[in-house]
C-alpha positions as CSV (number, residue, x, y, z in Angstrom):
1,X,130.0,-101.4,-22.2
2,X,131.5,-102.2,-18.8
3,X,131.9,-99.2,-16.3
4,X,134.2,-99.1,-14.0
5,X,133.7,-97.5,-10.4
6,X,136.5,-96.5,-8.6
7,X,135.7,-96.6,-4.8
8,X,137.3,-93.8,-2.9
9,X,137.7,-95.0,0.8
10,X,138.0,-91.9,3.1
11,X,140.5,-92.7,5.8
12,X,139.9,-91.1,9.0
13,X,143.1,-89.2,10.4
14,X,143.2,-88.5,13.5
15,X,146.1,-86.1,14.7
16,X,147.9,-86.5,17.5
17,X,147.7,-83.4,19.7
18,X,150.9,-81.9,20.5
19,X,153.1,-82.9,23.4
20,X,152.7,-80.5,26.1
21,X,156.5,-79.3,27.0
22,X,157.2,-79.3,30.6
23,X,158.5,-76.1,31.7
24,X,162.7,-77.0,33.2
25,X,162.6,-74.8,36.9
26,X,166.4,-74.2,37.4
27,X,167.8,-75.0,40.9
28,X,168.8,-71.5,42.0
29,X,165.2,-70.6,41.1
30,X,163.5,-73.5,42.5
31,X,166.0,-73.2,46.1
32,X,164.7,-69.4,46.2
33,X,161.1,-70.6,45.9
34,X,161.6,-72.7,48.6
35,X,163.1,-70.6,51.0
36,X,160.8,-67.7,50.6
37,X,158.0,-70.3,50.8
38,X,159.3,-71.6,54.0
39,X,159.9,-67.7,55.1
40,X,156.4,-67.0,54.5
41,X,155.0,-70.1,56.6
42,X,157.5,-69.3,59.4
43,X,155.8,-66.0,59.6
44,X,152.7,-67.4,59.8
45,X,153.3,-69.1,62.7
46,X,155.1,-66.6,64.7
47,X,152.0,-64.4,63.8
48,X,149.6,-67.5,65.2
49,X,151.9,-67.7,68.4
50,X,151.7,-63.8,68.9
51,X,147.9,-63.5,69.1
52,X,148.1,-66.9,71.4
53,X,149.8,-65.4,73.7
54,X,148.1,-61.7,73.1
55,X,145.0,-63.0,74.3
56,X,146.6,-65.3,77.0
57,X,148.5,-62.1,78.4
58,X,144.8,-60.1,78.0
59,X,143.4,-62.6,79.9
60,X,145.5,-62.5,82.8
61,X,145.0,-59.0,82.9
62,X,141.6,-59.0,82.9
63,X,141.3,-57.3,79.7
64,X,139.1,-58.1,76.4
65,X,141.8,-59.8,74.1
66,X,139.8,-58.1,71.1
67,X,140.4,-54.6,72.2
68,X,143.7,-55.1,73.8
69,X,146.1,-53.0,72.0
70,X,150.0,-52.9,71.6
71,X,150.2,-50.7,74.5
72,X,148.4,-52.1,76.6
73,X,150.5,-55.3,76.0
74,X,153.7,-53.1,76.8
75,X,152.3,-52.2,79.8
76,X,151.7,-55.3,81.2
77,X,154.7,-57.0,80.4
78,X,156.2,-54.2,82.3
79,X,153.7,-54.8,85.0
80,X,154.6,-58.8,85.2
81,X,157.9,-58.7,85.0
82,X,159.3,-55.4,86.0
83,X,163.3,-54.7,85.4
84,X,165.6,-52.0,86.2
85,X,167.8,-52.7,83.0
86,X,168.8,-49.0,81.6
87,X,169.3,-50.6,78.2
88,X,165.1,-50.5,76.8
89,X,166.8,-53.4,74.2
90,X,167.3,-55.8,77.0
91,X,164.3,-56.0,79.3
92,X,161.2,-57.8,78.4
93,X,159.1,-57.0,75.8
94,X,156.1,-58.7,73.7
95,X,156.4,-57.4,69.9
96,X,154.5,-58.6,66.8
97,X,156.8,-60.8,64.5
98,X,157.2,-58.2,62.1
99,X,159.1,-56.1,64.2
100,X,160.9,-58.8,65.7
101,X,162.3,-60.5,62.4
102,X,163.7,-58.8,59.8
103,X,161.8,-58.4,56.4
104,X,162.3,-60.1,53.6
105,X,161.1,-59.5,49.8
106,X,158.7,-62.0,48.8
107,X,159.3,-63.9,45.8
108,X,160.2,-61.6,43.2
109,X,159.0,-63.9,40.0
110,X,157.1,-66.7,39.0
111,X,158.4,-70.8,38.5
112,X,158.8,-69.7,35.0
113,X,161.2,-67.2,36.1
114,X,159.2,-64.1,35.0
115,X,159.4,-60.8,37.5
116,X,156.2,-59.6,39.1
117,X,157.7,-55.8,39.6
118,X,157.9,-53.9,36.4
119,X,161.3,-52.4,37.6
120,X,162.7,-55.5,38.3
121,X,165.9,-55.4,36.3
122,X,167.3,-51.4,37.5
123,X,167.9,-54.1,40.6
124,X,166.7,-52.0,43.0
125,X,162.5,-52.1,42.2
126,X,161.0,-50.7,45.2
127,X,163.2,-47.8,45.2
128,X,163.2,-46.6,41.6
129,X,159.5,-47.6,41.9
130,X,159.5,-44.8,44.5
131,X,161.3,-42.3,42.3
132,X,158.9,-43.0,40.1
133,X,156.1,-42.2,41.8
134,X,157.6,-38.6,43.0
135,X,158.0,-37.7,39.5
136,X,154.5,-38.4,38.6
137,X,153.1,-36.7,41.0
138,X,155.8,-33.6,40.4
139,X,154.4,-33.8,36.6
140,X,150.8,-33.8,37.9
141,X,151.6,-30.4,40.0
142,X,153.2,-28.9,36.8
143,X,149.8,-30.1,34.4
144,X,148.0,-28.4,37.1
145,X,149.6,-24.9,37.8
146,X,149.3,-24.6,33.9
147,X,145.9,-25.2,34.2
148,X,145.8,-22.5,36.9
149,X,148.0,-20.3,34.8
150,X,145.8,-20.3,32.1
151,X,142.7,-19.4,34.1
152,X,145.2,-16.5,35.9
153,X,144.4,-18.9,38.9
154,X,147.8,-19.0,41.2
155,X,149.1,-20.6,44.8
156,X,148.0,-19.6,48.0
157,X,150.7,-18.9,49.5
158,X,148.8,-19.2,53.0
159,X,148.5,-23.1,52.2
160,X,152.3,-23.3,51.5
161,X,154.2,-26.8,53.6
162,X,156.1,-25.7,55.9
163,X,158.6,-28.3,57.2
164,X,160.1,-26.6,60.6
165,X,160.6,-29.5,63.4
166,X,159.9,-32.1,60.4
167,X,162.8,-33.8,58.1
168,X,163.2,-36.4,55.7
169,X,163.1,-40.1,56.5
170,X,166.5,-41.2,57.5
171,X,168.9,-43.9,55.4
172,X,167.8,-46.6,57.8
173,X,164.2,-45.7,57.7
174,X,163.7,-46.0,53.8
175,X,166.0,-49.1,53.5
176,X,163.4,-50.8,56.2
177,X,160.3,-49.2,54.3
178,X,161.7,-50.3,50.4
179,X,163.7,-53.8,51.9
180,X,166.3,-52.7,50.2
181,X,170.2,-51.7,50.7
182,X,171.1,-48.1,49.8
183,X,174.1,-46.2,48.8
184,X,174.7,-42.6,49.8
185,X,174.2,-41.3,46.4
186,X,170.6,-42.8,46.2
187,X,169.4,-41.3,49.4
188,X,170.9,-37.7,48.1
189,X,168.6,-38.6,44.6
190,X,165.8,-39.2,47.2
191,X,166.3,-36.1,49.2
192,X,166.4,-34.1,45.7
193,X,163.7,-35.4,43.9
194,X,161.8,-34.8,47.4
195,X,163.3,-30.9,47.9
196,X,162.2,-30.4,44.2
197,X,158.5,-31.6,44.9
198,X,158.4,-29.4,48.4
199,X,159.4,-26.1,46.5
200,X,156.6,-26.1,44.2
201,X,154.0,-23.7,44.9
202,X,151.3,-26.7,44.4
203,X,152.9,-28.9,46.8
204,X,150.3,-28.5,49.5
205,X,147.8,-30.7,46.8
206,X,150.0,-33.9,47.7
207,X,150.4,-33.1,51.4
208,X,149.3,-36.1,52.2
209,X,152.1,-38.3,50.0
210,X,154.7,-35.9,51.3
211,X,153.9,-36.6,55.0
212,X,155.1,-40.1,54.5
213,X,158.6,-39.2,53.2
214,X,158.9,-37.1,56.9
215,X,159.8,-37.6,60.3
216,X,159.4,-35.5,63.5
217,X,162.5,-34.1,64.6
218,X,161.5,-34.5,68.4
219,X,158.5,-37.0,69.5
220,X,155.4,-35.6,70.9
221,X,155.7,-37.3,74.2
222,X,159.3,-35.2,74.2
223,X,157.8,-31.5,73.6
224,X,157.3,-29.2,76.2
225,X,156.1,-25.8,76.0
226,X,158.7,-23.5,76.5
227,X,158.0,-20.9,79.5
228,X,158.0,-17.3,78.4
229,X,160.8,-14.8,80.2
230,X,159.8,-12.8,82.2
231,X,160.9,-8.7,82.8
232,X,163.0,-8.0,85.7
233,X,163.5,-4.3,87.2
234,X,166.6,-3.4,85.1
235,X,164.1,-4.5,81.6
236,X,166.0,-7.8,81.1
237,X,164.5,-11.0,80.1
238,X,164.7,-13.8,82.9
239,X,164.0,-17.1,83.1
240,X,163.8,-19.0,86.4
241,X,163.7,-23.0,86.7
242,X,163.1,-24.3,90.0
243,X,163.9,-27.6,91.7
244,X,166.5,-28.4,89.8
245,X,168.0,-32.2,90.6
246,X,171.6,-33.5,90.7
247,X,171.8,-36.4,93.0
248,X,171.1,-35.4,96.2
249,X,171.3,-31.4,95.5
250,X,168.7,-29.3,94.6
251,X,168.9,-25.7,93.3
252,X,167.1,-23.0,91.1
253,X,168.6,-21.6,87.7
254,X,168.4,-18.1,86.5
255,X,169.3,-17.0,83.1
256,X,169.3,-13.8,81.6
257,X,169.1,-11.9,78.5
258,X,170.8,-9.7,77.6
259,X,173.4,-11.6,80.0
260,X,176.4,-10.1,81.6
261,X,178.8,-13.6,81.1
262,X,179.2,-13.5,84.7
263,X,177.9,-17.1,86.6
264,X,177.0,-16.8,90.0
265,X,176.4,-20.3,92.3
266,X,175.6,-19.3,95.8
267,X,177.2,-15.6,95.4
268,X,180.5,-17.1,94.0
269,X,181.8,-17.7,90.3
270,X,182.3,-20.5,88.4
271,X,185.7,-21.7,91.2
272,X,182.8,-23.0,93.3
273,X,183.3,-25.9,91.7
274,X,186.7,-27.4,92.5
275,X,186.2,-29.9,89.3
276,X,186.2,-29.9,86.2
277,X,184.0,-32.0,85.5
278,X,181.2,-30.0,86.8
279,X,182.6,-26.6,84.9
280,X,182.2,-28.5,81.8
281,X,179.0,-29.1,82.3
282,X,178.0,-25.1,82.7
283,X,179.3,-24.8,79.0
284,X,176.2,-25.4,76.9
285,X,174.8,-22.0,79.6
């Protein structure tokens, strides 16, 4: 009886790993990449420069260049090269680059062309981003007060944001903020969203996020305390201000209350002026 073996021979495969695609970078994309990489070193080095010079200028002055401050810098440019330009724009000044250049968004995706910003395609990201925010924390006041509500828990009223001397950031102060370009209908959404999340009783919980929509109406260094009248003998209100300067003249002002509508310069009326120019001037008395 003859057997027959049959002899399997086990071939070895080996596969072939797949071919790795190379990811195509258009380019629009890859000429945007570039510029907001060169952007981004050319800040850099206006940066470097700045502190060079900060600590040169701190230095001369005889100053430590850690502790010297942006004021201090102001002040001795002033010192060093002193102008009498009316226009602030045109005289010297030492500012840090980011004030000096204008800011630009960084790169807004990746070399694949994905968006970093979750609100990249309503166009405007770091606006609606914004809106966004305000909302959530309108909706966290309104899970609060409930909260309140059911506890019989309500506002003090004593802890209520009051806005008197404050407003709203300008147009041209968000567009800098968001680096972005803003119709008038989209700061009007702003001031809304905003007016809605001041006039709720909890509004005093996000003080601190409200303060950065607002803007003093006059700066501090431009307040002054306003003099009290004083009572004259017929019971009217008066307030005098003395030294008074126009040029070369010098006088004192009275004003009254309740007033009479007369003027009186020097025991005359207002013809003691032969100008107009200077009777114009009386009219905001």
């Amino acid at each position: 009886m003859v057997l027959s073996l049959e002899r399997f021979a086990s071939a070895e495969v080996n596969a072939a790993p797949l071919a790795v695609k190379t990811q195509k970078i258009s380019k629009a994309m890859k000429a945007y990449l570039e510029r907001a990489h060169e952007h981004d070193e050319f800040m850099k080095t206006q940066q470097l420069e700045y502190q060079i010079g900060k600590r040169h200028l701190a230095n001369m002055m005889g100053e430590d260049p850690d502790t010297f401050t942006q004021e201090d810098i102001n002040n001795a440019i002033e010192y060093l090269f002193p102008s009498g330009l009316y226009e602030k724009k045109a005289r010297p000044s030492m500012r840090p680059p980011e004030e000096v250049f204008p800011a630009r968004k960084a790169a807004e995706f990746d070399e694949t062309g994905r968006p970093f910003h979750s609100f990249f395609y309503t166009e405007k990201p770091n606006f609606f981003k914004m809106l966004y925010d305000i909302v959530e924390e309108l909706n966290k006041l309104y899970d609060l007060e409930e909260r309140l509500l059911r506890r019989g828990q309500k506002a003090d009223p004593n802890q209520k944001i009051d806005l008197t001397g404050f407003a709203w950031i300008s147009k041209g102060q968000l567009e800098l903020r968001l680096v972005e370009r803003l119709n008038d209908i989209e700061y009007d959404n702003f001031v809304n969203v905003m007016n809605r999340l001041i006039a709720h009783p909890f509004s005093y919980k996000c003080k601190a996020f409200i303060d950065e929509q607002t803007r003093p109406l006059m700066s501090q260094s431009a307040q002054k305390e306003i003099p009290k009248p004083q009572i004259d003998a017929d019971g009217r209100q008066y307030i005098t201000t003395y030294e008074c300067l126009r040029k070369t003249a010098r006088g004192d002002v009275t004003v009254r209350f309740p007033g009479t509508g007369k003027i009186s310069i020097n025991s005359q009326d207002i013809t003691y002026f032969e100008d107009i120019q200077p009777r114009e001037q009386l009219f905001p008395i």
